[in-house]
C-alpha positions as CSV (number, residue, x, y, z in Angstrom):
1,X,0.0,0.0,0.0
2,X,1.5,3.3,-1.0
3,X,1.5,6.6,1.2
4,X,-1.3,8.1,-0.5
5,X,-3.6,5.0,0.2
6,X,-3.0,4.1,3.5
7,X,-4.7,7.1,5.3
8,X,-7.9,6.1,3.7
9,X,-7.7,2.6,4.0
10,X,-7.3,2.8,7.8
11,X,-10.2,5.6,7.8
12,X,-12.6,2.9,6.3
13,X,-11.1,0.2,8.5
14,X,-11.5,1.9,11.7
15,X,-15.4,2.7,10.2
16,X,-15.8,-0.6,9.2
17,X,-14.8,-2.0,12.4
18,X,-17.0,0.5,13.9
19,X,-19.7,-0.7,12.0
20,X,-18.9,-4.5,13.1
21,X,-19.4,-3.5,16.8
22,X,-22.5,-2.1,16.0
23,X,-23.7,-4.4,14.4
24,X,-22.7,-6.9,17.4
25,X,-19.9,-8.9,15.8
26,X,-17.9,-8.0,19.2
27,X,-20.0,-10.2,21.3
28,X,-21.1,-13.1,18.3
29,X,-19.6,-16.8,19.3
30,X,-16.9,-17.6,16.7
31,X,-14.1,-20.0,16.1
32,X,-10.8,-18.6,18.1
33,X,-13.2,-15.7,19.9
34,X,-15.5,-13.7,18.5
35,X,-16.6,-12.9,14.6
36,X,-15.2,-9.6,14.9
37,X,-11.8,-11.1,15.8
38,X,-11.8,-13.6,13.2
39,X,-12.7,-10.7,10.8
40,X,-9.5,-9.0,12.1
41,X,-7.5,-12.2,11.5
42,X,-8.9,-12.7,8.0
43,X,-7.8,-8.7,7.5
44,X,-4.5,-9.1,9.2
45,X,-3.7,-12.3,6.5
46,X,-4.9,-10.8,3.6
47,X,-2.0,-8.0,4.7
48,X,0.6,-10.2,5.1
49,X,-0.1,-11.9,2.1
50,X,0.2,-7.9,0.5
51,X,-3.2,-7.9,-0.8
52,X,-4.6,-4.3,-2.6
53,X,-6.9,-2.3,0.2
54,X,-10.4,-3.3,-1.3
55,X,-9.6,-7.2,-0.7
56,X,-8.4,-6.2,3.2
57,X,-11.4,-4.6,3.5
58,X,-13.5,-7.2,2.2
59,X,-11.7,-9.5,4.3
60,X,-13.1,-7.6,7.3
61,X,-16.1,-7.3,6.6
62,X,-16.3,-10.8,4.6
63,X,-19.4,-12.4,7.0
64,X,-21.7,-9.0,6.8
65,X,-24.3,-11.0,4.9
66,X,-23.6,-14.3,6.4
67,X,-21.7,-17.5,4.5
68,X,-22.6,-20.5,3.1
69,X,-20.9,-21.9,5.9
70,X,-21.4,-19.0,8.4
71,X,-25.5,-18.5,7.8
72,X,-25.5,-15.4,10.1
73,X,-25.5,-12.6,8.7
74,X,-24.7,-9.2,10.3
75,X,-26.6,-7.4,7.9
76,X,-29.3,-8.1,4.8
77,X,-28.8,-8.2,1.6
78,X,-30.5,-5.0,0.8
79,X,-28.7,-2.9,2.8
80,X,-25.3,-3.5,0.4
81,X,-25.2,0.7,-0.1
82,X,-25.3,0.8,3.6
83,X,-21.8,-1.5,3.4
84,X,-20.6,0.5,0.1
85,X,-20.6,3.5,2.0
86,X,-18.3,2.5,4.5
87,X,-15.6,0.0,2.7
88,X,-16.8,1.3,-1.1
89,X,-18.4,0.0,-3.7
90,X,-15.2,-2.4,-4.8
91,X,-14.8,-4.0,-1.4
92,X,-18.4,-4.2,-1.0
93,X,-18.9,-6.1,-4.2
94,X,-16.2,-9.0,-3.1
95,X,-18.4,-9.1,0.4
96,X,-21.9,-9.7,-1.6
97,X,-20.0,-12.5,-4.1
98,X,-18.2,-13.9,-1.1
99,X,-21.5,-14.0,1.3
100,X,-23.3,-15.5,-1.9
101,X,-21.5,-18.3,-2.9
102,X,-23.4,-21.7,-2.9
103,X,-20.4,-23.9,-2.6
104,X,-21.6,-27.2,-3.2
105,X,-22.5,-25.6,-6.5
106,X,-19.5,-23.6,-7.5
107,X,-16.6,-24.5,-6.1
108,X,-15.7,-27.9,-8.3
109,X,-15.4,-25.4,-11.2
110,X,-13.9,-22.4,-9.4
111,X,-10.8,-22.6,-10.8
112,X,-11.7,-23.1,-14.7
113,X,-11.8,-19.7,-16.6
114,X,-15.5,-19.0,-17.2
115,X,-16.8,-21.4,-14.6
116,X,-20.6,-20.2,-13.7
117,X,-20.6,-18.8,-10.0
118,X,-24.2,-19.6,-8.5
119,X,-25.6,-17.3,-6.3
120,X,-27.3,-18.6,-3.3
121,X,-29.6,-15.8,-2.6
122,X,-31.2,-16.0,-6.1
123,X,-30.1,-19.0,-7.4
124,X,-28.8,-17.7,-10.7
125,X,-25.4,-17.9,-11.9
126,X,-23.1,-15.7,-13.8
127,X,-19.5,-15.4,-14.7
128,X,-17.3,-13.1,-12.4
129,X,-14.5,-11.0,-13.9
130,X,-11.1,-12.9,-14.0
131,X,-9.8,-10.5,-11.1
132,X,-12.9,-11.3,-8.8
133,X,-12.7,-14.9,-9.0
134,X,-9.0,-14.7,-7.8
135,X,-10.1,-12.3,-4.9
136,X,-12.8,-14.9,-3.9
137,X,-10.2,-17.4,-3.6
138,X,-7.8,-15.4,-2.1
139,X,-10.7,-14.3,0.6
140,X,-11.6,-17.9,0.7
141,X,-8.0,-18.8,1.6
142,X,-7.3,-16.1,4.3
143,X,-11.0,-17.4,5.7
144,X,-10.5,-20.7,5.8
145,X,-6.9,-20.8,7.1
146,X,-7.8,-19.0,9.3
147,X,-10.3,-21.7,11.3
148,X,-7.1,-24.3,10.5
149,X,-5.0,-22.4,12.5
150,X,-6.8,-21.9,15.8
151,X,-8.9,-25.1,15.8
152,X,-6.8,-28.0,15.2
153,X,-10.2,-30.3,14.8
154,X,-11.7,-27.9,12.4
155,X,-8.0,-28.6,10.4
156,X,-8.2,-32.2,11.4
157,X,-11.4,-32.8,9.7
158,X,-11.3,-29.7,6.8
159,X,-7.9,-29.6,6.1
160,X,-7.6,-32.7,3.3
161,X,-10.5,-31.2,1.5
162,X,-9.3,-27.8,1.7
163,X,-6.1,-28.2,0.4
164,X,-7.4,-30.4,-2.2
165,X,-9.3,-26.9,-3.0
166,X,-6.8,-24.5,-3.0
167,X,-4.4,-27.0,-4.7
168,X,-6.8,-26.6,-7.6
169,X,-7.2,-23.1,-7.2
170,X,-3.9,-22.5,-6.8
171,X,-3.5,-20.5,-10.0
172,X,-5.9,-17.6,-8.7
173,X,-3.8,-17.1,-5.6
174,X,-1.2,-15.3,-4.6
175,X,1.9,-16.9,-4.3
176,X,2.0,-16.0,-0.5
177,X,-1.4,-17.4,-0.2
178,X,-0.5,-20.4,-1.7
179,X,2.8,-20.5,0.3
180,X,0.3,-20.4,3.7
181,X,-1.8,-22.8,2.1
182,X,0.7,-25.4,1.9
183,X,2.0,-24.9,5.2
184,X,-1.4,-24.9,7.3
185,X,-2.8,-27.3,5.4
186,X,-0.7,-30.1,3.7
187,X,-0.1,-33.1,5.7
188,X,3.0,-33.6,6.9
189,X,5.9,-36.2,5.3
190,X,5.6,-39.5,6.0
């Protein structure tokens, strides 16, 4: 992040964080804590791992609308421009694609160029931009590794399949993501 970035960036992560209390992700029952502190986790990843501001932000604010795997949401759907004007429009997109994604559905063709996403608010598919399916999988990444990391069941049980994901999305990570993949989540040598 360059000098001229960074002020803003921490302007609408300190609102966005804001808004999270608000919202009661402070006191919600997650993995490792509470949401809000796995949302800081996901963030503080997605840093390491040198990712442009709209992806950190999306990263914090990735459960707003709730998950496939997460179904609670912090806020509806139809209160996106609410979200928008806090982390902007770009980081609010990856959210609303991230909190739709029916899994089952989409990830065994994630990784193939023009793969249908299906959406499981509306049930419709379409084809995300090249550079939003690699932020999906980079948010998926951070999110998922995450959970490995502090819950050595959740990695016990999760981590085969995962790795068998990201191994096959591998191409629309980053090379530090894929680098933390491998180490969190590949069995070790026999």
């Amino acid at each position: 992040m360059d000098a001229n970035t960074e002020p803003a960036f921490a302007v609408a992560a300190d609102r966005a964080v804001a808004l999270l209390r608000e919202l009661g992700a402070e006191g919600m029952t997650h993995p490792g804590g509470t949401l809000l502190a796995h949302l800081r986790r996901v963030q503080d990843r997605l840093a390491l791992w040198q990712a442009r501001p709209a992806l950190q932000l999306a990263g914090l604010c990735h459960a707003c609308y709730g998950t496939d795997g997460f179904p609670t949401g912090l806020l509806p759907v139809d209160r996106r421009t609410d979200l928008a004007a806090v982390i902007g429009a770009e980081a609010e997109e990856i959210v609303h694609v991230y909190a739709s994604c029916d899994r089952k559905a989409t990830y065994p063709d994630l990784a193939r160029p023009g793969a249908p996403f299906h959406d499981r608010f509306t049930g419709l598919s379409r084809v995300p931009e090249p550079q939003l399916r690699r932020d999906f999988a980079e948010l998926s990444a951070a999110n998922e590794l995450d959970l490995a990391r502090i819950d050595p069941a959740f990695r016990d049980q999760w981590g085969p399949d995962l790795f068998a994901l990201f191994t096959r999305l591998q191409n629309l990570l980053s090379a530090d993501a894929w680098l933390d993949c491998r180490t969190v989540l590949a069995a070790p040598a026999m």
